[in-house]
C-alpha positions in Angstrom: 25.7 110.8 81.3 26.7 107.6 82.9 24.3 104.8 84.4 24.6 106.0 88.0 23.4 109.8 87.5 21.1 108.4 86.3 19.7 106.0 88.9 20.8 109.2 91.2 18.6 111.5 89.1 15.8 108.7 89.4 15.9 108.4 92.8 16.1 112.3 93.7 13.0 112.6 91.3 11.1 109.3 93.4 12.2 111.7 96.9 10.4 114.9 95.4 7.4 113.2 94.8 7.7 111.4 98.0 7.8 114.7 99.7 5.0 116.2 97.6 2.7 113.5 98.3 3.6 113.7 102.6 3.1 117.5 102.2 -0.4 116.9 100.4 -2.0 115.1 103.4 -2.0 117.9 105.2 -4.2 120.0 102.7 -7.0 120.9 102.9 -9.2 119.9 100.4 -11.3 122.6 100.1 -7.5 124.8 98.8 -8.1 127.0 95.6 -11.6 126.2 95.3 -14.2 129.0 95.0 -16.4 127.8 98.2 -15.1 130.2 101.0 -17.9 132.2 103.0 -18.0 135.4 103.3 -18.7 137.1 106.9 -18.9 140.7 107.2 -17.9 142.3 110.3 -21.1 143.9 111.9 -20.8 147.9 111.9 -17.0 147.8 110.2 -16.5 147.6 106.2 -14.2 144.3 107.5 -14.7 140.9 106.3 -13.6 137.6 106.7 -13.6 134.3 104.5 -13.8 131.3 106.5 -13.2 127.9 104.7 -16.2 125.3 105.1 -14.4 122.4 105.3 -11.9 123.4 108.2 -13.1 127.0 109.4 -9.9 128.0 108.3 -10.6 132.3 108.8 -8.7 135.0 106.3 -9.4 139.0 106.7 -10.5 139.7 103.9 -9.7 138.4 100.1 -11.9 136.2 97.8 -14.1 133.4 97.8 -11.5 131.3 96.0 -9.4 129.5 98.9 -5.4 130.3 99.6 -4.0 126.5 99.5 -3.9 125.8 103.6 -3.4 122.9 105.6 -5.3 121.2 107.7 -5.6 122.9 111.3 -3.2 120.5 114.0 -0.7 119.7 110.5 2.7 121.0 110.7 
């Protein structure tokens, strides 16, 4: 392996984490934490989980969060 794959190896690695840290801001912060509310649909056996942090809403699931952005991040 010659000098220059490896600066190209270094600098595809330094573009990944580049990418990783831009795709990160959108998170929300409450993702894979067990702090979703449950609200039960009033005469149905539906529910939804709705994250605290960003009212987020899921049908259903678990009180441990689906990673999700921010609402208004693309």
């Amino acid at each position: 392996m010659s000098r220059r794959d490896d600066d190209l190896g270094f600098v595809r690695i330094q573009q990944v984490i580049l990418q990783k840290e831009e795709d990160m801001k959108a998170w929300c912060p409450s993702s894979g934490e067990n702090v979703g509310l449950m609200i039960e649909s009033p005469g149905s056996d539906d529910w939804y989980i709705k994250c605290p942090t960003c009212a987020t809403k899921w049908a259903g699931g678990s009180t441990v969060l689906d990673d999700h952005n921010l609402p208004g991040f693309r």
